[in-house]
C-alpha positions in Angstrom: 19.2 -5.6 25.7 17.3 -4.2 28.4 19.6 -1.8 29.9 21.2 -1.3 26.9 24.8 -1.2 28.4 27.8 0.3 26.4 28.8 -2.4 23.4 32.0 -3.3 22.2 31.4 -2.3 18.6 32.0 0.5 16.5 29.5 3.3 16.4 27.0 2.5 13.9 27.9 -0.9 12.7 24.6 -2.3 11.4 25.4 -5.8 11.6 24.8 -5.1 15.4 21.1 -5.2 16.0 21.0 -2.2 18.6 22.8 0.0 15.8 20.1 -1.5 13.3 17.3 -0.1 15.5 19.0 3.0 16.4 19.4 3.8 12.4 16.3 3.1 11.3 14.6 5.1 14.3 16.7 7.8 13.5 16.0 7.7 9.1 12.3 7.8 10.6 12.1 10.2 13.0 15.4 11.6 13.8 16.7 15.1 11.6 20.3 16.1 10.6 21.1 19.5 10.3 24.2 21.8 9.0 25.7 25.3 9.4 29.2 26.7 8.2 32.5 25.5 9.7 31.4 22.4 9.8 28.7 22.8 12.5 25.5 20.9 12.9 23.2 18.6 15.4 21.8 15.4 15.2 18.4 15.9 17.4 15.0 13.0 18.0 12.0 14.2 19.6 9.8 12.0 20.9 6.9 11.9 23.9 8.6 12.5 27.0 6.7 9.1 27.6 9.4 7.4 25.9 12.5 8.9 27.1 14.3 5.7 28.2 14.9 5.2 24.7 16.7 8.1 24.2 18.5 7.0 27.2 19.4 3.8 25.6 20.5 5.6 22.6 23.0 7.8 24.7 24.5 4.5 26.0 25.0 3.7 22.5 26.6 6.4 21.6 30.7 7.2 22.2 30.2 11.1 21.7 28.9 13.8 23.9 25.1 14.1 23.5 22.4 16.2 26.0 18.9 15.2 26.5 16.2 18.0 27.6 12.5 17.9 27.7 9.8 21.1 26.7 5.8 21.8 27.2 4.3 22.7 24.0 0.9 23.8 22.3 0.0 21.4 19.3 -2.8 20.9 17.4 -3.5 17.7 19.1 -2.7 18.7 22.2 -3.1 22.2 24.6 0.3 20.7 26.7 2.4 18.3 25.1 5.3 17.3 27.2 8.5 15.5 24.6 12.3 15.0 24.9 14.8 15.8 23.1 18.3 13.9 22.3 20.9 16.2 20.9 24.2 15.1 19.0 26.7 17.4 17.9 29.7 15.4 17.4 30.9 16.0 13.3 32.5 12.5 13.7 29.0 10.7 14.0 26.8 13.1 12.0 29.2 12.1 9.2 28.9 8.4 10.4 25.1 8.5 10.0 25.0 10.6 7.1 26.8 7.8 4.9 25.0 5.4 5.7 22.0 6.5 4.5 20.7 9.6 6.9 20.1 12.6 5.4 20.6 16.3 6.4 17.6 18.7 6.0 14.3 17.4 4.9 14.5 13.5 4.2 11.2 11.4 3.9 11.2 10.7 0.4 14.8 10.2 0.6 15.5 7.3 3.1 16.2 3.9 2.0 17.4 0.8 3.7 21.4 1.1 4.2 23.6 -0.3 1.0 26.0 -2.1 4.0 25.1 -5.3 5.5 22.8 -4.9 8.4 20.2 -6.9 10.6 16.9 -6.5 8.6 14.6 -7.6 11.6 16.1 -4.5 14.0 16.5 -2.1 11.3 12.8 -2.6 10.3 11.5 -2.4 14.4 13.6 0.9 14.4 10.9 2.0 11.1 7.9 0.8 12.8 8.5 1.9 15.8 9.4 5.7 14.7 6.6 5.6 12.3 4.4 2.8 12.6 1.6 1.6 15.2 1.2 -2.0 16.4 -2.2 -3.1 18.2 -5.5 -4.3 18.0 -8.1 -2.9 16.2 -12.0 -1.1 17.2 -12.9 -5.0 16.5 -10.3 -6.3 18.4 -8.6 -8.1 15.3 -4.3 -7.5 15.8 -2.7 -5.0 13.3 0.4 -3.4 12.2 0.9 -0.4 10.3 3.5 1.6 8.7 2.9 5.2 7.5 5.6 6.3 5.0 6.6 8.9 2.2 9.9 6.5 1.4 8.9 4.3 -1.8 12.3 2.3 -1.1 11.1 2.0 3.1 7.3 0.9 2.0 8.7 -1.7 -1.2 11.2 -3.5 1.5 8.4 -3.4 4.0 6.4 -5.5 2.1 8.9 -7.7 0.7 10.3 -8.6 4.1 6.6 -9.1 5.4 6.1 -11.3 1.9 9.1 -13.6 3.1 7.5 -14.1 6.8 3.9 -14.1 6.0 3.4 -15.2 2.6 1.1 -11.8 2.8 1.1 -9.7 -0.5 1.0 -5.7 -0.9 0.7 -3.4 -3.8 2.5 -0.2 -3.0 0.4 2.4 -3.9 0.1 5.7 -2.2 -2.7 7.8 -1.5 -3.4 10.8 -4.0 -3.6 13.4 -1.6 -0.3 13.7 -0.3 1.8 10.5 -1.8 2.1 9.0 1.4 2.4 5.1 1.7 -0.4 3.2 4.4 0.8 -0.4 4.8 -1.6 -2.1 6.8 -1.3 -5.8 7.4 -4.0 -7.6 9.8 -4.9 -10.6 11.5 -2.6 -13.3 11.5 -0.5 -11.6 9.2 0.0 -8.3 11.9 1.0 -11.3 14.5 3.2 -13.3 12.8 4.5 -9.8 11.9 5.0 -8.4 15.5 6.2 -12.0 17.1 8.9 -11.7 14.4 10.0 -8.2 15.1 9.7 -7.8 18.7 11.5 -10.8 19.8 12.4 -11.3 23.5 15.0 -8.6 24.8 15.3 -6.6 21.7 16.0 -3.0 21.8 12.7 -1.4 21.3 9.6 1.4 22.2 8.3 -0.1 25.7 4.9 0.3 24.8 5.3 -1.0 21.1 6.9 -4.2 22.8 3.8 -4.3 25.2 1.4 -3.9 22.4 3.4 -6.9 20.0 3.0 -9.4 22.8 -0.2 -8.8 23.0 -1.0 -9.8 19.7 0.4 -13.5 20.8 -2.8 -14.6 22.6 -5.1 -13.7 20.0 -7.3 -16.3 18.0 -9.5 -16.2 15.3 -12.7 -16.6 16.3 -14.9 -19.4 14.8 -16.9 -19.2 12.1 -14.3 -16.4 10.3 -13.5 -17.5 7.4 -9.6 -17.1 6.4 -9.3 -14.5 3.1 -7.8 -16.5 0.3 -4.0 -15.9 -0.4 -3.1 -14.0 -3.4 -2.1 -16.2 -6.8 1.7 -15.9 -7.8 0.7 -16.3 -11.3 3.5 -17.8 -13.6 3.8 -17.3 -17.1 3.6 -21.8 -17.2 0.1 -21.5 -15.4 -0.8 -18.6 -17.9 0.0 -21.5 -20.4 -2.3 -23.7 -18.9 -4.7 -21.5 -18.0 -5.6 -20.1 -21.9 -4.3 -24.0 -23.3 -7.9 -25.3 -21.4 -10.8 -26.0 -23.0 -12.9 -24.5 -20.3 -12.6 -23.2 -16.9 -13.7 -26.1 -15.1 -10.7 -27.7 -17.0 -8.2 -25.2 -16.2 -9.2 -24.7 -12.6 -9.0 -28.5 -11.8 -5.7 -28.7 -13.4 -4.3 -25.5 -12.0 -5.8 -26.2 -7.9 -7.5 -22.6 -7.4 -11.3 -21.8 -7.8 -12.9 -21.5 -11.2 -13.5 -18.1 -10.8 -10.1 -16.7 -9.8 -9.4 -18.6 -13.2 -11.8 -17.1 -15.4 -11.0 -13.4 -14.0 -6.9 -14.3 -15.0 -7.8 -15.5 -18.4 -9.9 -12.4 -18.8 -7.6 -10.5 -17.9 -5.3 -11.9 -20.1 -7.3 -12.3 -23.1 -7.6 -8.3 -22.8 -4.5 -7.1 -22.2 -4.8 -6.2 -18.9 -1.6 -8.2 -18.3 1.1 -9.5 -21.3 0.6 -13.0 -22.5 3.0 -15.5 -21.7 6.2 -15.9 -24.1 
């Protein structure tokens, strides 16, 4: 949807994959705010770089909304030039807040929507708003979401799981609680090809950076990292059952000694025996 032309659906339906993006850009980086009498403003501010997509997003939307731009001192930058889409419409601020957008201060709170919607926008809106997509210093593609959500970072990784195979742990840091999901390689492209599909609604320079993920190959002589065992409480079985390692790892496919750090691990409690 290039030009992102008015749509024939109600505002906000999620099963629409524009609304999908819009949402989960606006859970990410969009804030919700209320006075008395009912009063209040939806408002996104991004680089002044990326305006067309707020452009896009006033297309989208069948209420009154401004955009305006402002020079600022950050701590990153001496000028730093963004725009700014406000919403005041009560109609739509209600709209968005139930379905899953909070007023005031809301990054622990967002979670993916409890209505049917189209994961594969919804999740471009997340990384786009706050995620990066690129290469790396060594030139190896990546994809990255930064997040204080725990429900954003565990559907993250369980969407990437189903397109990649790739698992995470969600863990966050101990500074701050913040979630770094980092995926890499093949995993980032697979990742990206999926997301930014061909005329999806999206960041210009997020789509530019996903395609050029496409034309990367590994380079010879790297060796492929080893995916992670789904251990089952039947290969558990087998696995303590063996008279030795050599047994258990020619019976079970994987390398003797991802076997002998499972029984270990089992034999010690680290994880529960199986029934």
């Amino acid at each position: 949807m290039a030009d992102c032309e008015p749509i024939a659906h109600q505002f906000m339906n999620l099963t629409v994959p524009e609304y999908a993006y819009m949402f989960g850009f606006l859970q990410a980086d969009g804030h919700l705010s209320q006075q008395s009498r009912q009063r209040g403003r939806l408002t996104v501010e991004i680089n002044a770089r990326d305006i067309d997509l707020l452009r896009k997003f006033q297309k989208l939307t069948p209420y009154n909304s401004s955009i305006s731009e402002r020079t600022r001192s950050t701590n990153f930058a001496e000028t730093h030039r963004s725009a700014i889409w406000s919403l005041h419409s009560l109609e739509a601020r209600t709209k968005l807040n139930e379905l899953g957008l909070p007023y005031g201060r809301k990054s622990q709170q967002i979670a993916p929507p409890c209505v049917r919607f189209s994961s594969v926008d919804y999740l471009r809106g997340i990384i786009d708003a706050d995620g990066s997509v690129g290469h790396t210093s060594q030139g190896f593609p990546f994809l990255s979401l930064t997040t204080k959500s725990t429900a954003i970072g565990a559907y993250l990784c369980s969407y990437a799981r189903e397109i990649t195979g790739s698992e995470r742990t969600l863990k966050p840091n101990a500074r701050d609680g913040i979630y770094n999901i980092l995926y890499t390689k093949e995993n980032a492209q697979e990742l990206a090809i999926h997301l930014y599909y061909p005329g999806c609604l999206s960041l210009e320079r997020k789509q530019a950076a996903a395609d050029s993920l496409a034309s990367w190959v590994r380079p010879a002589g790297m060796e492929r990292r080893p995916s992670r065992i789904r251990w089952t409480h039947e290969m558990d079985r087998v696995l303590l059952a063996a008279p030795t390692i050599a047994h258990a790892a020619a019976e079970l496919g994987y390398s003797q000694s991802a076997c002998q750090v499972r029984r270990w691990k089992l034999q010690h409690g680290v994880v529960p025996l199986p029934d």
